[in-house]
C-alpha positions as CSV (number, residue, x, y, z in Angstrom):
1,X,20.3,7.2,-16.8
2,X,16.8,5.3,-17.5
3,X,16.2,5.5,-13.9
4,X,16.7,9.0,-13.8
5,X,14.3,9.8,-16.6
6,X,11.4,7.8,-14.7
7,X,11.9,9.4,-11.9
8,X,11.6,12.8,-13.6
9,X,8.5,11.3,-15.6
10,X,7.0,10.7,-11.7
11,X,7.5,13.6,-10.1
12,X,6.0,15.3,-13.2
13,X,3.3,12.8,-12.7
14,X,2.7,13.8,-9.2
15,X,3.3,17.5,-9.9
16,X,0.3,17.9,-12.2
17,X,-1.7,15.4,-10.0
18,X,-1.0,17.5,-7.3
19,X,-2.0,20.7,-8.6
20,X,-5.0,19.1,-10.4
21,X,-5.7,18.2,-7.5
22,X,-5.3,21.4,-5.8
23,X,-8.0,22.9,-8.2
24,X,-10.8,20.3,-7.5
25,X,-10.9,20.6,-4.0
26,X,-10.4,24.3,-4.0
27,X,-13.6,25.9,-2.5
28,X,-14.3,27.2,-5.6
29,X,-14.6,24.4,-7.4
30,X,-16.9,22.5,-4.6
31,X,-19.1,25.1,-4.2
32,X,-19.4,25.0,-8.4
33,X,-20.2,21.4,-8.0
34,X,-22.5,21.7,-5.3
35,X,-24.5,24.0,-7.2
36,X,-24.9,21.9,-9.7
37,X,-25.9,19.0,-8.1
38,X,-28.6,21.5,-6.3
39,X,-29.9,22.3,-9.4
40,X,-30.0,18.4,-10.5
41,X,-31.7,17.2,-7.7
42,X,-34.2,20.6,-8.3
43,X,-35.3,18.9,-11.8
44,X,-35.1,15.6,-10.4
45,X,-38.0,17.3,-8.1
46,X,-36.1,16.0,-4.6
47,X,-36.9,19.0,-2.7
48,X,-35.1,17.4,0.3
49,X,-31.9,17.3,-1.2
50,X,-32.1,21.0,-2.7
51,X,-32.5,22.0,0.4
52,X,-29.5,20.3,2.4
53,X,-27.4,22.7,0.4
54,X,-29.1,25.5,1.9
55,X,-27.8,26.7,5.1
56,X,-30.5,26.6,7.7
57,X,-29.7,30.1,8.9
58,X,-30.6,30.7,5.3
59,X,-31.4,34.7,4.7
60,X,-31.6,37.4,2.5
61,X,-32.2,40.9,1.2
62,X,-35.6,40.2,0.8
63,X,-37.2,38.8,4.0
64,X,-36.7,35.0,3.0
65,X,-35.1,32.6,5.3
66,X,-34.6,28.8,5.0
67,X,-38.6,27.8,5.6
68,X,-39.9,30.2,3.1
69,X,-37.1,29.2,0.8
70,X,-38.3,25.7,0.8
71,X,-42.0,26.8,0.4
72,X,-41.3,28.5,-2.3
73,X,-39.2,25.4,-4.3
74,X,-42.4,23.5,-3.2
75,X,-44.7,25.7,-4.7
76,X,-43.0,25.8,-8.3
77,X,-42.6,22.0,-8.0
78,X,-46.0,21.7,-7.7
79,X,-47.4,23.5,-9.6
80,X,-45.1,22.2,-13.1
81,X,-43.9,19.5,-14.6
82,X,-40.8,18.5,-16.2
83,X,-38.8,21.5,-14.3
84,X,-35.6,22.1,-16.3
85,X,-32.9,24.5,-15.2
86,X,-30.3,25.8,-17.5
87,X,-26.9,27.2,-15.6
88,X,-24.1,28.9,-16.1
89,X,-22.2,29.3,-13.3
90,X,-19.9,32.4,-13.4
91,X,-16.9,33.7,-12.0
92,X,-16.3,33.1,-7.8
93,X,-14.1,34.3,-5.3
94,X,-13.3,33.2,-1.6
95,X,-12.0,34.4,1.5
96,X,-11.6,32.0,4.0
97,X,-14.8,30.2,5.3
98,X,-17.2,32.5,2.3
99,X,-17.7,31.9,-1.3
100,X,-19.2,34.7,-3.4
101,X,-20.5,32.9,-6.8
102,X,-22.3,34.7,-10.1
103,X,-25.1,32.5,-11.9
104,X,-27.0,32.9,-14.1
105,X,-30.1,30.6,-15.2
106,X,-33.0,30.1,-16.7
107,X,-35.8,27.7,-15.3
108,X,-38.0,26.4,-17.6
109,X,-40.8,23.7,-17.7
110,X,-43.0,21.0,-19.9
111,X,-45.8,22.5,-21.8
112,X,-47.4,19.9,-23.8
113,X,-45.2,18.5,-26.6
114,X,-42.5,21.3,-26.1
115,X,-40.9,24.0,-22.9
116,X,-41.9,27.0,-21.6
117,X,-39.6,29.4,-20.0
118,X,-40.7,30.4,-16.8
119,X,-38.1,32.2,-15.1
120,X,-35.7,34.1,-17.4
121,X,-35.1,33.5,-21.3
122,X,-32.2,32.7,-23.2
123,X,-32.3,36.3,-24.4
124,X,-32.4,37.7,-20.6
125,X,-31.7,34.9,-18.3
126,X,-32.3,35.7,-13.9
127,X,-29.1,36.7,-12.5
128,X,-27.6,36.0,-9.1
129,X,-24.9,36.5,-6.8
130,X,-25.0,33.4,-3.8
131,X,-23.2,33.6,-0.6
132,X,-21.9,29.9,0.2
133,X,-20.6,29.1,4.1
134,X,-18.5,26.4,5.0
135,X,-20.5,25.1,7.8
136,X,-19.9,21.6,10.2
137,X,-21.7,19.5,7.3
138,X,-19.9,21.2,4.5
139,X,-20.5,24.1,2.2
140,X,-24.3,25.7,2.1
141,X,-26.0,28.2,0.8
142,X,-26.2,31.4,3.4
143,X,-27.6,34.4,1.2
144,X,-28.4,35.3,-2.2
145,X,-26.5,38.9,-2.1
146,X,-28.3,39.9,-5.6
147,X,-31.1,38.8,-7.8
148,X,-32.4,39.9,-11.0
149,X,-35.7,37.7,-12.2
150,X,-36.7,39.7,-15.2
151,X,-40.4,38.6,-14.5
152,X,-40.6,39.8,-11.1
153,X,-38.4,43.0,-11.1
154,X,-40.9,45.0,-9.5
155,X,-41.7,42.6,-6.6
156,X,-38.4,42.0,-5.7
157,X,-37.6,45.3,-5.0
158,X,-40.8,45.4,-3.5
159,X,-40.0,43.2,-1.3
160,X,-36.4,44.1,-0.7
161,X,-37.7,48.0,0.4
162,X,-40.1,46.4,2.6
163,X,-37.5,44.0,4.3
164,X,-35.2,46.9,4.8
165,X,-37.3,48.8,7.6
């Protein structure tokens, strides 16, 4: 009887290691994790590793591709200190090799003794939808399918209208 009960206790064991399991390495939860470690390595200002997330057939909506991309990460790193970035990853979905994942964030910097917010605010944080691949090296980056920085609205969709013809 004793033996009987341990084994019940280990295929419980397994069961929910199994399935807990199951949920880390769904892709999901890895792209989740690799976004977050994109945006570590973003305040850690190691530009090199940001962009081995990003697929190098990097494009979107609004005329940038994997170069540009990069040029513009170096740009905000050089140009603050102390980058900060505040994420909240939202709901994803996949279908097979493509993840579809809603963020929202708020980048903000060191301004003398205290922060500024430079991209978003808590009050009205940027808002994206990212297009992950499963490539030969893992999951990357492929598009950003929508963003919303509230401080450059009216460029974006400049930009996006002029990408478009």
């Amino acid at each position: 009887m004793r033996e009987r009960w341990k084994l019940l206790l280990l295929a419980g064991v397994v069961a929910v290691a199994a399935l807990w399991l199951r949920s880390y390495l769904s892709p999901t939860a890895v792209v989740a994790r690799k976004l977050r470690a994109a945006a570590a390595a973003f305040e850690e200002e190691r530009l090199l590793a940001v962009m081995a997330a990003v697929s190098r057939g990097y494009s979107d909506p609004w005329g940038v591709d994997y170069e540009t991309l990069g040029g513009h990460l170096n740009r905000l790193l050089h140009d603050y200190d102390g980058l900060g970035v505040a994420l909240a990853v939202g709901d994803a979905t996949a279908a097979g090799a493509e993840v579809r994942i809603a963020v929202e964030f708020v980048v903000s910097a060191r301004a003398g003794e205290g922060r500024e917010q430079i991209l978003g605010s808590t009050g009205e944080p940027c808002a994206a939808v990212l297009l992950w691949r499963k490539e030969a090296p893992g999951w990357r980056l492929a598009s950003t399918l929508e963003l919303d920085i509230p401080e450059l609205r009216d460029e974006l969709e400049a930009a996006r209208n002029s990408a478009e013809f």
